[in-house]
Structure formats: structure tokens, C-alpha cells
N, C-alpha and C positions, 0 to 999 in steps of 0.2 A: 347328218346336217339337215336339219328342218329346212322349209323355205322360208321361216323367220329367221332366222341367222344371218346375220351380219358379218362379211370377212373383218377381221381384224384393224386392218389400215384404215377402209371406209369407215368404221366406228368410230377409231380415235382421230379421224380427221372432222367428220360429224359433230362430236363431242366437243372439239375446240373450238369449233366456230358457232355453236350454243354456248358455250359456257359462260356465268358472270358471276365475277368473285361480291357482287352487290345484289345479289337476289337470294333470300330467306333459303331458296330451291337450287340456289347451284346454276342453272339456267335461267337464257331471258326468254321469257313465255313469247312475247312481242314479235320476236326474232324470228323464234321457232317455226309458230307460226304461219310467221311470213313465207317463210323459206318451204314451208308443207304445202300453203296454196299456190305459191308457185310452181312447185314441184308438179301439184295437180293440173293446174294451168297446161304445164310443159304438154303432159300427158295426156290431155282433154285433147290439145290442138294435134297431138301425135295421131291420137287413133281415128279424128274426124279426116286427116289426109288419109290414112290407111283408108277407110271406110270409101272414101272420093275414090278412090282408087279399084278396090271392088266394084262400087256399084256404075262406077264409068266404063 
């Protein structure tokens, strides 16, 4: 298993809440997206308390 691999469930649960039976692509870009920079968001504010936390 590479560290891109994706478990199974995570993927098809992923893929359902992307998917749009009205986009040329199968998926809503819009969505997607959103759902990426948020993700990053989550991530950005994860690792600045980590970081607080070290350098306190």
C-alpha cells in the first residue's frame, strides 16, 4: 500500500458526496473544491496549535 491509497469505504463515501449526475465530469468541481480548502483550513489550524504548543 502506497501512502496514496485510499481505504475502500473512505473512497466510496468521498466519491458520493462529489458526485453529479449534471456535470460533463461526473463530479461537481465547485464542491470538490470547497471541501479541499476546507480540509486544508482544518489542517493549517491543526498544525499552528501543534506548533503553539511546542514552541510554548
Amino acid at each position: 500500500m502506497s501512502d496514496l491509497d485510499v481505504p475502500h469505504d473512505a473512497f466510496a463515501a468521498i466519491e458520493r458526496e462529489i458526485a453529479s449526475d449534471t456535470s460533463p465530469v461526473g463530479i461537481d468541481a465547485k464542491k470538490t473544491h470547497v471541501i479541499i480548502l476546507h480540509k486544508l483550513q482544518e489542517i493549517e489550524a491543526s498544525l499552528k496549535r501543534l506548533e503553539s504548543r511546542l514552541d510554548g
